[in-house]
C-alpha positions as CSV (number, residue, x, y, z in Angstrom):
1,X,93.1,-76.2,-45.8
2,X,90.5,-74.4,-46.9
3,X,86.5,-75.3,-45.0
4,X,84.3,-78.3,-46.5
5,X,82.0,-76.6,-48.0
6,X,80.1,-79.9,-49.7
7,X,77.1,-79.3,-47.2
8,X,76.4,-75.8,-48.4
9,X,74.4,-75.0,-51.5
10,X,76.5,-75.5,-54.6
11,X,76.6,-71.3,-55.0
12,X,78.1,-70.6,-51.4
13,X,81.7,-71.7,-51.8
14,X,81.9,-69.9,-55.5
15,X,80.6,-66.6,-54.3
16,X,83.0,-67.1,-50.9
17,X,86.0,-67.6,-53.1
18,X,84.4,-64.8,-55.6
19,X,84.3,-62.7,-52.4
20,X,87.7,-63.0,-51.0
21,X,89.3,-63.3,-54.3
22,X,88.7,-59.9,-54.9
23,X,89.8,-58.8,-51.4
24,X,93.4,-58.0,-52.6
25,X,92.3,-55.8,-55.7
26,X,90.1,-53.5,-52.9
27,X,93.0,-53.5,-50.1
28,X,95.6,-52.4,-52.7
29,X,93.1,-49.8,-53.8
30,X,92.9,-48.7,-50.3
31,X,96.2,-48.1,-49.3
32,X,97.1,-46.1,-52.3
33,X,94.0,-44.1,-51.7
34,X,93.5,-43.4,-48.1
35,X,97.9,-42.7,-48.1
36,X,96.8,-39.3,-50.1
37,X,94.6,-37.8,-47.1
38,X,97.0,-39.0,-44.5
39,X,100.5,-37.5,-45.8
40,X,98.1,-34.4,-45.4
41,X,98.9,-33.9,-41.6
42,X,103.2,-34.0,-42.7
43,X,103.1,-31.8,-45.9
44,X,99.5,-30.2,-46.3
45,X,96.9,-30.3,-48.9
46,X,100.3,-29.8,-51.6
47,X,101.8,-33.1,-50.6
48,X,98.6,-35.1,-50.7
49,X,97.3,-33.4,-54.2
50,X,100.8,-35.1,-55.4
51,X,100.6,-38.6,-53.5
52,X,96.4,-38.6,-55.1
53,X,97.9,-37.8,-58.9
54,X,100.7,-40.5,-58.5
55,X,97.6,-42.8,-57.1
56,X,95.5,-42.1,-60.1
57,X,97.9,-43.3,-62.5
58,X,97.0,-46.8,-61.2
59,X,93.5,-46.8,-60.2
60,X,92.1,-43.8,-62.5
61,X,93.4,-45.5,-66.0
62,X,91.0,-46.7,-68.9
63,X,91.4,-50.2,-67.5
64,X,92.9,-50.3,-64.3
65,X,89.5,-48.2,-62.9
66,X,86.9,-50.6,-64.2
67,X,89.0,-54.3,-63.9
68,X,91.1,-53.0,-60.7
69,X,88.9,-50.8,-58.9
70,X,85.3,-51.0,-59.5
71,X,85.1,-54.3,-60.9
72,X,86.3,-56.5,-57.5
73,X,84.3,-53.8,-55.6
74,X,81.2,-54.9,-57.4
75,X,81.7,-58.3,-57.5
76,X,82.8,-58.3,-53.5
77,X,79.5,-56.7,-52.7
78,X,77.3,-58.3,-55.0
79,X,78.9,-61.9,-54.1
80,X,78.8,-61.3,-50.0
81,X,75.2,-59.9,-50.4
82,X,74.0,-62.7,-52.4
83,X,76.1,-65.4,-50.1
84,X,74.0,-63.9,-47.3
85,X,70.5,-64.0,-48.7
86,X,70.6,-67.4,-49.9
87,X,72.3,-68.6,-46.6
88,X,70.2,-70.9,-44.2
89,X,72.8,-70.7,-41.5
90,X,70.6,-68.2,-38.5
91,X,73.4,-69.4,-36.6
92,X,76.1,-67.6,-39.1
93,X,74.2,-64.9,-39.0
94,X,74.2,-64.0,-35.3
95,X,78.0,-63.9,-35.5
96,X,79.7,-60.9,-33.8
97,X,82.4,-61.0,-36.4
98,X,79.8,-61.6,-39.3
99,X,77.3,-59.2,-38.4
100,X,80.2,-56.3,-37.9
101,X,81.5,-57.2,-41.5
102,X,77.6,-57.4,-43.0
103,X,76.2,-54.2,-41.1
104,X,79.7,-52.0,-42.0
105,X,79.2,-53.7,-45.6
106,X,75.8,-52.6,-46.5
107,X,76.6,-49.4,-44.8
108,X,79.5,-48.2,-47.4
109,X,77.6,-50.4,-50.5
110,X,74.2,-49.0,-50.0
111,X,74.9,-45.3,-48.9
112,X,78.3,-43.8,-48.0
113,X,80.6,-45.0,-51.2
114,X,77.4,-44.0,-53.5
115,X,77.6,-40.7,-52.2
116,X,81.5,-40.6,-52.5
117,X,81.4,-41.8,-55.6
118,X,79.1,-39.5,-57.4
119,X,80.5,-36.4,-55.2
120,X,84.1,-37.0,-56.5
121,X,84.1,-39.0,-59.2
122,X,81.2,-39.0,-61.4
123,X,79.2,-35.6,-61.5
124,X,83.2,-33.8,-61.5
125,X,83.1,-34.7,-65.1
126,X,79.7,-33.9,-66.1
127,X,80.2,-31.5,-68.9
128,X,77.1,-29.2,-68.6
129,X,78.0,-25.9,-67.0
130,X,78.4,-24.6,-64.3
131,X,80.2,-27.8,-63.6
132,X,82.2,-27.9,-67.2
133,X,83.7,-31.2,-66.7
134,X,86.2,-30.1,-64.1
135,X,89.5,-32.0,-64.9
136,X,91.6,-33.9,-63.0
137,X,94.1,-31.3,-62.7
138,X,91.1,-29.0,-61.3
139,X,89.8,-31.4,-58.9
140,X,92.6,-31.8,-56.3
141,X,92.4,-31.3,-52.5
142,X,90.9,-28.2,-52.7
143,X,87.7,-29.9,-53.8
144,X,87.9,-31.8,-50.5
145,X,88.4,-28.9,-48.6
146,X,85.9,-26.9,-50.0
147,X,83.3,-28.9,-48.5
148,X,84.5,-29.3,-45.2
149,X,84.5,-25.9,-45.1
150,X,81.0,-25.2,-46.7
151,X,79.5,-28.1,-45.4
152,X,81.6,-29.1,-42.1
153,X,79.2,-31.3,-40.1
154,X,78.0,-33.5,-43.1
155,X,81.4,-33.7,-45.1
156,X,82.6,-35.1,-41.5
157,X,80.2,-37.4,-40.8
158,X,80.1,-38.9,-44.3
159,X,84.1,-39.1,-44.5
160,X,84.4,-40.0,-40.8
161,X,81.8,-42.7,-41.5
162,X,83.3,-44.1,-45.1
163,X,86.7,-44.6,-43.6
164,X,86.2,-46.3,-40.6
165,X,83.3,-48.0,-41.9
166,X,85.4,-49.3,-44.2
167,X,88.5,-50.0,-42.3
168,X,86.3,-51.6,-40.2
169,X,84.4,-54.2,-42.7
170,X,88.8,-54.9,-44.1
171,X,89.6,-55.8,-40.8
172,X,86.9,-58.1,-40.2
173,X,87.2,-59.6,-43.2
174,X,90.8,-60.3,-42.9
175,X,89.9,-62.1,-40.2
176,X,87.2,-64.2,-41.7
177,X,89.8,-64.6,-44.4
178,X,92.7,-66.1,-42.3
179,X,90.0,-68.4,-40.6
180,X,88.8,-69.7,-43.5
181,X,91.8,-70.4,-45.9
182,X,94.4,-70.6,-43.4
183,X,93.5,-71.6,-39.9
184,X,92.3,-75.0,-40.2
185,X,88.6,-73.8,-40.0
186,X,85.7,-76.2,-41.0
187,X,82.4,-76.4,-40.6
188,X,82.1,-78.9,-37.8
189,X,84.2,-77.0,-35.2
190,X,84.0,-73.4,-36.3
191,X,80.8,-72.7,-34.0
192,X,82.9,-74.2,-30.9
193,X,85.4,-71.5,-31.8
194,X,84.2,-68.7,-33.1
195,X,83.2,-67.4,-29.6
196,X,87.1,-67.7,-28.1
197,X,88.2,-66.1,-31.6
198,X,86.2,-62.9,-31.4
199,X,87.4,-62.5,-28.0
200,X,91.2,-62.5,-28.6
201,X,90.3,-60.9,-31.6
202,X,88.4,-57.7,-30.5
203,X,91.4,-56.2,-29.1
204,X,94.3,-56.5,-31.6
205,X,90.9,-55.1,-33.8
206,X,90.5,-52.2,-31.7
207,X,94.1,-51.3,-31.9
208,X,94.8,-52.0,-35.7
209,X,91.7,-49.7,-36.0
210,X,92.5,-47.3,-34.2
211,X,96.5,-47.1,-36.1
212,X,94.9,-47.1,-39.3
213,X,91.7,-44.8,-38.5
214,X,93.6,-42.0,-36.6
215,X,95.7,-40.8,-39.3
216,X,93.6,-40.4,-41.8
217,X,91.2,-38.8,-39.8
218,X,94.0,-36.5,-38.9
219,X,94.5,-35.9,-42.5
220,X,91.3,-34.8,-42.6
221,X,91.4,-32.6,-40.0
222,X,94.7,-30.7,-41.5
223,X,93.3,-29.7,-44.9
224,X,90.0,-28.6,-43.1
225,X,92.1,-26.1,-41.3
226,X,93.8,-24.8,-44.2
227,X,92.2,-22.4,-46.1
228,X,90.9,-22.1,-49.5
229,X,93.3,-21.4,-52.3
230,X,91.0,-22.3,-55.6
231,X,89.8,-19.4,-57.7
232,X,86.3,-18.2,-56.7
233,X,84.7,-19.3,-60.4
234,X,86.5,-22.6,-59.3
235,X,84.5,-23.0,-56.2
236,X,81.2,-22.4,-57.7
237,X,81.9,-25.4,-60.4
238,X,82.8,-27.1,-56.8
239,X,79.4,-26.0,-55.4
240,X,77.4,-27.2,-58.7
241,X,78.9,-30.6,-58.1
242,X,78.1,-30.8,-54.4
243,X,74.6,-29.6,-54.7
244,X,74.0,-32.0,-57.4
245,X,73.5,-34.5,-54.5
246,X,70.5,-34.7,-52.1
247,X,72.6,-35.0,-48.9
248,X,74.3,-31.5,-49.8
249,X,70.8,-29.9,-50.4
250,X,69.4,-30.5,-46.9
């Protein structure tokens, strides 16, 4: 049964259930996305330019990117942010569990999908030369691999950090999730448990991190040690979009 949630302010258990609602819509999103990079370590930057097209057709549509990707990813954020301010709980807050899933949270809402975003997504299309709205044909792996190759240390440390950042903050939450809806979890005895939990916990979390981590890290690694096969007046639209960011003008 899900908590009792009637001695919380009236906004807590709407944004919890706005938050976990949109939990699927992000995890499916995930998978279909972060399966691209990995398949790169078996069939190259080839196989994962297909596995990313195939992937766009569901999260790169005229609705299925604003209602199925960005949408639940704004409402999650906004929704566990909010939760958090308005909480009174000092208590909740000191949570091993909670403070991993709040600190890897803010890190991917406040700086590493931002950059991510705008890097491969939004100033690709930007129609103004020298970037001429590169299309999605045009803006395959090689894009990727262009900057680990022009910019090695940052493009590692920002897609090192998004992933397991991120895989960190789904694992934690899954956890918060099963404890909540499923486990039997209220109020009255969750602080008696929640000690024993993130014990027996830690280590199934270090392994299913490390499964799911590894390969696409891997993946990574693969196409940054293949090298370039775009056209040269291809790379410097890539570069234009790059050095339209801060991070890649340091």
């Amino acid at each position: 049964m899900p908590p009792d949630n009637s001695s919380k302010p009236i906004p807590i258990p709407f944004l919890t259930k706005l938050a976990h609602g949109c939990s699927p819509f992000i995890a499916t999103f995930l998978i279909v996305h972060l399966t691209s990079p990995t398949l790169a370590t078996f069939g190259g930057s080839p196989l994962s330019t297909k596995s990313m097209l195939l992937g766009r057709e569901f999260y790169q549509t005229s609705w299925g990117e604003p209602y199925l990707v960005l949408g639940p990813i704004f409402l999650h954020a906004a929704a566990g942010i909010t939760k958090r301010l308005i909480s009174s709980s000092s208590k909740t807050r000191a949570r091993s569990v909670t403070s991993l899933l709040a600190s890897t949270g803010y890190a991917v809402a406040a700086f590493l999908l931002p950059i991510h975003y705008l890097s491969h997504r939004a100033y690709p299309t930007v129609p103004d030369l020298p970037i001429d709205a590169i299309g999605p044909a045009e803006l395959d792996y090689e894009f990727v691999k262009y900057g680990l190759h022009h910019w090695p240390v940052r493009s590692w440390v920002l897609y090192g950090g998004l992933v397991s950042c991120v895989i960190l903050h789904a694992l934690s939450g899954v956890n918060v999730i099963w404890r909540t809806w499923f486990n039997g979890d209220n109020a009255k005895n969750r602080d008696k448990k929640v000690e024993i939990r993130v014990k027996r916990t830690r280590g199934k979390q270090v392994v299913a991190f490390t499964g799911v981590t590894a390969p696409v890290l891997l993946g990574i690694y693969a196409l940054s040690r293949e090298p370039m096969m775009a056209f040269v007046s291809t790379g410097r639209r890539f570069e234009a979009v790059f050095q339209k960011l801060w991070i890649y003008r340091l």
